[in-house]
C-alpha positions as CSV (number, residue, x, y, z in Angstrom):
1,X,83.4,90.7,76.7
2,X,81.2,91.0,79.3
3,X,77.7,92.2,78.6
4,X,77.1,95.3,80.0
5,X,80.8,97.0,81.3
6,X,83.8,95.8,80.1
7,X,86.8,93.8,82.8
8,X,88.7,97.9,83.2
9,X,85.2,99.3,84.0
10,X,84.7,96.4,86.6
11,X,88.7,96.2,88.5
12,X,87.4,100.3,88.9
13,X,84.3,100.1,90.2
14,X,84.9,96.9,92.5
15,X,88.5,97.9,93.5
16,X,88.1,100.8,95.9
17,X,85.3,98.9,98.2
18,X,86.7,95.3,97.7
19,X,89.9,93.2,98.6
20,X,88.9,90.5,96.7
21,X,91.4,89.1,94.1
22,X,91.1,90.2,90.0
23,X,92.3,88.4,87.7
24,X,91.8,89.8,84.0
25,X,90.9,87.1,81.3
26,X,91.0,88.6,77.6
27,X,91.8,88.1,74.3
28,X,93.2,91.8,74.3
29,X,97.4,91.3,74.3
30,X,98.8,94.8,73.6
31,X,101.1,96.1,76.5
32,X,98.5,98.9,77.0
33,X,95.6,97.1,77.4
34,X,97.7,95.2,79.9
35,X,99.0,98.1,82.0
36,X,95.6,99.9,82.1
37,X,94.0,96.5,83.5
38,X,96.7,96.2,85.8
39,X,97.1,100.2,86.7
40,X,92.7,100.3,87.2
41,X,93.5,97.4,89.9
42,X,93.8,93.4,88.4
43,X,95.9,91.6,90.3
44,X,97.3,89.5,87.4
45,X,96.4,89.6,83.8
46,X,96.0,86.5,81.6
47,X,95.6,86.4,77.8
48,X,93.9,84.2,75.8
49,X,93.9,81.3,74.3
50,X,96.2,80.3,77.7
51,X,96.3,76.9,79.4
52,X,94.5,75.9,82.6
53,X,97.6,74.9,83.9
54,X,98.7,78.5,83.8
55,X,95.6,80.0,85.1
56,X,95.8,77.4,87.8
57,X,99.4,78.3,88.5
58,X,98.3,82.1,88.4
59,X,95.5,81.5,91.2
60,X,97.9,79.4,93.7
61,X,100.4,82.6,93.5
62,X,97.6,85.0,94.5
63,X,96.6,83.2,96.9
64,X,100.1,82.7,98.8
65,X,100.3,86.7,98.0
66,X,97.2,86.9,99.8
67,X,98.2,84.3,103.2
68,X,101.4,86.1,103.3
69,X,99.1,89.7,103.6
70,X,96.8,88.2,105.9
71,X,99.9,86.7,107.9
72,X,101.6,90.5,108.2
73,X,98.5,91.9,109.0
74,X,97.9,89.5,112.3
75,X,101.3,90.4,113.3
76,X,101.0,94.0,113.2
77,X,97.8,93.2,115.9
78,X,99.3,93.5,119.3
79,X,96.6,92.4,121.4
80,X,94.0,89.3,120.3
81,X,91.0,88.6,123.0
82,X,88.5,86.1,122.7
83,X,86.0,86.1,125.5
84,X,87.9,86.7,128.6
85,X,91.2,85.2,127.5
86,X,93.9,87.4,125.9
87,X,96.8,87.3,124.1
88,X,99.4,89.9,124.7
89,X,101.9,89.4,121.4
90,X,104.7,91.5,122.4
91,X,105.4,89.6,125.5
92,X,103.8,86.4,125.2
93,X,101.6,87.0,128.2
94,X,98.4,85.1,128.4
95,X,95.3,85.9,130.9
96,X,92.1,84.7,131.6
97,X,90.3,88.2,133.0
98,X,93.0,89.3,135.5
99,X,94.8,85.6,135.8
100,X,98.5,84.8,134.1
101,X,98.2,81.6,132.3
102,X,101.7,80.2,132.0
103,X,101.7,78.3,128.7
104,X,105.0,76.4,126.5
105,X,106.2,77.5,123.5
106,X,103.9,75.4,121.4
107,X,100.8,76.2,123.3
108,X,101.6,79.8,123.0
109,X,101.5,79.2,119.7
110,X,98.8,76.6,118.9
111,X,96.3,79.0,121.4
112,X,97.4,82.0,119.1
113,X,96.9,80.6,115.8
114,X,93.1,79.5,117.3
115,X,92.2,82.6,118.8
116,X,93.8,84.9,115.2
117,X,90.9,82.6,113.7
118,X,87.4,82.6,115.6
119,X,84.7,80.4,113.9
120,X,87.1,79.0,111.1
121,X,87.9,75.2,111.5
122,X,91.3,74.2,111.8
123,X,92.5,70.5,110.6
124,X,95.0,69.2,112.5
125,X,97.4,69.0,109.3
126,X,96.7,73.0,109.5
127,X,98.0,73.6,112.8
128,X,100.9,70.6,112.7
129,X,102.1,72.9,110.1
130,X,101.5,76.3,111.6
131,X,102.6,75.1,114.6
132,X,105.7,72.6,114.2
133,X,106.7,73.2,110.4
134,X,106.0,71.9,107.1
135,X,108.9,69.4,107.1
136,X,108.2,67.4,111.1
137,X,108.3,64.4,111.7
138,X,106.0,64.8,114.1
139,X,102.5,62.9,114.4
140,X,99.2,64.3,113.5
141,X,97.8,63.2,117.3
142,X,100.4,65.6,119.1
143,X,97.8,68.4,117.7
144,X,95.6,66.2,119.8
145,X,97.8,65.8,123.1
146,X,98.6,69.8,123.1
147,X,94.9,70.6,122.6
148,X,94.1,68.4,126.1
149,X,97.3,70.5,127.8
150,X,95.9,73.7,126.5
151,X,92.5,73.0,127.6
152,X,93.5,71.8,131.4
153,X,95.2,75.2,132.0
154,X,92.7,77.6,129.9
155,X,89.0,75.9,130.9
156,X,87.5,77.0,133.6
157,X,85.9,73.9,135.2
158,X,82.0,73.4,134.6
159,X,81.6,75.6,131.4
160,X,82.2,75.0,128.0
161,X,85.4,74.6,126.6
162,X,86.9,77.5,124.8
163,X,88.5,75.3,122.0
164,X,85.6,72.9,120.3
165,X,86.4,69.9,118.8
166,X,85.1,69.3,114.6
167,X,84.9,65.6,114.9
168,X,86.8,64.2,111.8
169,X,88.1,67.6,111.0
170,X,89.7,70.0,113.6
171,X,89.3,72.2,116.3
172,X,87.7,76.1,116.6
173,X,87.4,78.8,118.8
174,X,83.6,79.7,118.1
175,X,81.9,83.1,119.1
């Protein structure tokens, strides 16, 4: 129990202004007790005494629920901009200001995934599998080789590149 309000009370009051995941952890079993904690808005519902295995289990599945979310909701965005470049999703058309940038297939897509994620640091495992699949063959280092191609035709010579390298980690589009 907690002390003051008990886990319903909570998924009500935290629900309406939050996305953030619930998971209900109680002793309480009885198919009621499980609808109302799932109806007042938990996302799952785990009784007790359960294994960590499970819980673990339980987390991983929210969270795919919530990339796959987060996933629709960037497509539903037509439009993404950072500084003056922008990303046109319906026809693949990238600018800089009032300049057509003519980019492949994979830099369409590696510039995209970048730019859908200002000031969070990609690895290059990240954006190999974003960007080429899960099951490639392909070498970590080509992340590297289409960051160079991306940067030649998106820079604008004598400022700061757009994409920053993390050494040992990544790249990032900061703001």
């Amino acid at each position: 129990m907690l002390p003051e309000l008990n886990g319903i009370e909570v998924c009500r009051r935290l629900r309406p202004v939050k996305d953030t995941p619930i998971i209900i952890m109680t002793a309480r079993d009885s198919v009621i007790d499980r609808v109302s904690g799932l109806d007042h808005g938990a996302d799952d519902y785990i009784v007790k005494p359960f294994a960590i295995e499970e819980l673990l289990a339980r987390v991983r599945a929210l969270l795919r629920r919530i990339d796959i979310e987060e996933e629709q909701r960037k497509v539903k965005q037509t439009t993404v901009t950072y500084r003056d470049l922008t990303i046109e999703k319906e026809n693949r058309v990238v600018r800089r200001g009032d300049e057509h940038i003519e980019l492949t297939k994979r830099e369409y897509e590696l510039l995209l995934i970048l730019m859908e994620n200002i000031n969070v640091v990609l690895s290059r495992d990240v954006l190999l599998n974003k960007v080429w699949g899960y099951k490639t063959e392909v070498e970590t280092n080509v992340v590297d080789v289409y960051i160079r191609y991306l940067r030649n035709k998106i820079d604008v010579a004598g400022q700061e590149s757009y994409i920053q390298t993390v050494r040992g980690t990544g790249y990032v589009m900061r703001s």
